[in-house]
N, C-alpha and C positions, 0 to 999 in steps of 0.2 A: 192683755193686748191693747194698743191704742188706736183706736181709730179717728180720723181728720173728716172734718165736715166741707164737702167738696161746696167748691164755687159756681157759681151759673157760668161764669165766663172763665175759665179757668186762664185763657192770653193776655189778661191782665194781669196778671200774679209775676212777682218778678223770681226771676229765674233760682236764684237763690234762698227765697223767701220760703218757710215750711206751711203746709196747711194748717188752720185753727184746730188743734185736738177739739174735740165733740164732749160737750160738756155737759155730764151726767144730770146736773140740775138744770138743764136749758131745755129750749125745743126749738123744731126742726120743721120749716116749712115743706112742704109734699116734694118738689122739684131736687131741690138739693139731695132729698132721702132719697129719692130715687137715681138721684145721679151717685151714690156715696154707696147702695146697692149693688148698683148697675143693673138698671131696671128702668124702662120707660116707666114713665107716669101715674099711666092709665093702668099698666099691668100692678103696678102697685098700690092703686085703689081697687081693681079685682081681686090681689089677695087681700086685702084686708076686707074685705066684703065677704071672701071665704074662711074669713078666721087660719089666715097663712098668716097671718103681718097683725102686730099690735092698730090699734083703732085708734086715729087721730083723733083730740080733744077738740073742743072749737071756743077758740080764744079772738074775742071782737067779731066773730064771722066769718073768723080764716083758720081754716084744719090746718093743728099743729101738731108734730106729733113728740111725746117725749121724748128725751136724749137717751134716758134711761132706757128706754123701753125698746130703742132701736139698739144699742150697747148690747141688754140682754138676748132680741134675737139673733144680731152676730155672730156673737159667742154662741149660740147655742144649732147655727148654723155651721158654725166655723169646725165644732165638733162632731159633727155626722158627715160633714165633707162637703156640704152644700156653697152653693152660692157663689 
């Protein structure tokens, strides 16, 4: 399955235009994951504080989290029926 790394502003995007696939080797600022989710923010830093959600890395001082890492818990939500 493919999953697209959602936008902050999604009204800029031209109507035709497809979302950026999510790219196993890249990372994923906190916002976007949660909007790509569909999860506020905040609740997405409480699971990952409870060991629900992969643990952001910190790259320059800014939690990132890997593409990878958000891929495999999709998938692995996708298949218990979650989310």
């Amino acid at each position: 399955m493919s999953y697209t790394n959602a936008t902050i502003n999604d009204s800029n995007q031209a109507r035709d235009e497809q979302p950026t696939p999510l790219n196993p080797q890249g990372y994923s600022r906190i916002q976007p994951t949660a909007e790509l989710i569909g999860l506020h923010h905040q609740t997405l830093r409480r699971w990952w504080k409870a060991d629900k959600f992969p643990k952001p890395i910190n790259i320059n001082g800014i939690p990132m989290f890997r593409n990878s890492d958000i891929l495999r818990f999709l998938d692995r939500q996708q298949s218990i029926g979650e989310v």
